[in-house]
C-alpha positions, -999 to 999 in steps of 0.1 A, spaced: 597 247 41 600 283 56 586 287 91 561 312 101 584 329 125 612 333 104 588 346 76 580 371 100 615 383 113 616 383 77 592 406 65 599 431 99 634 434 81 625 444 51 600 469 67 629 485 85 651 492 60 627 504 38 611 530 66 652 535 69 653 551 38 665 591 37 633 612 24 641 627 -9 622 660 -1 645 669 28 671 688 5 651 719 1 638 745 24 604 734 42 573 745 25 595 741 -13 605 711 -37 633 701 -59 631 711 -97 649 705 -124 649 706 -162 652 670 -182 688 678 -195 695 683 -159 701 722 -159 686 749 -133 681 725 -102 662 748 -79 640 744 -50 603 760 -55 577 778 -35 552 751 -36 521 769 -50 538 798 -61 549 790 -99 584 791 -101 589 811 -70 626 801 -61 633 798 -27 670 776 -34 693 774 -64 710 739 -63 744 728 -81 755 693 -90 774 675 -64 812 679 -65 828 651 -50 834 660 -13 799 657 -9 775 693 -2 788 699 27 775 712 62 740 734 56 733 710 25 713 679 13 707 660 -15 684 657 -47 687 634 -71 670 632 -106 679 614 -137 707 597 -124 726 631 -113 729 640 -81 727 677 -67 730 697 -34 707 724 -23 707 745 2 686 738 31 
């Protein structure tokens, strides 16, 4: 049987790492949001309620990593960097 305190400690865990996760909007420019086709071509970060206003082109992640000045998208199990 599971005491209440340890369910507790527990639960405050799990809370943490999941409130520890990274956001997945932080890789484009404020006030935009990632976009990319299904077969994965022309990621790009868009105005958001401007159409396709572009206000980022993104390229898939080589595999230093994006760099300095860049964050991460990901979408159908690719991963790109965008400018930010």
């Amino acid at each position: 049987m599971t005491s209440p305190s340890s369910l507790v400690a527990f639960s405050f865990a799990v809370l943490a790492a999941v409130a520890s996760l990274p956001d997945p909007a932080t890789a484009c420019p404020p006030g935009s949001r990632f976009s990319v086709k299904p077969d994965g071509t022309n990621p790009i970060c868009i105005v958001i309620g401007q159409g396709l206003k572009i206000r980022a082109r993104c390229f898939k992640m080589p595999s230093a990593g994006c760099g300095l000045g860049g964050g991460q998208e990901r979408s159908n199990h690719r991963v790109y960097c965008c400018p930010t």
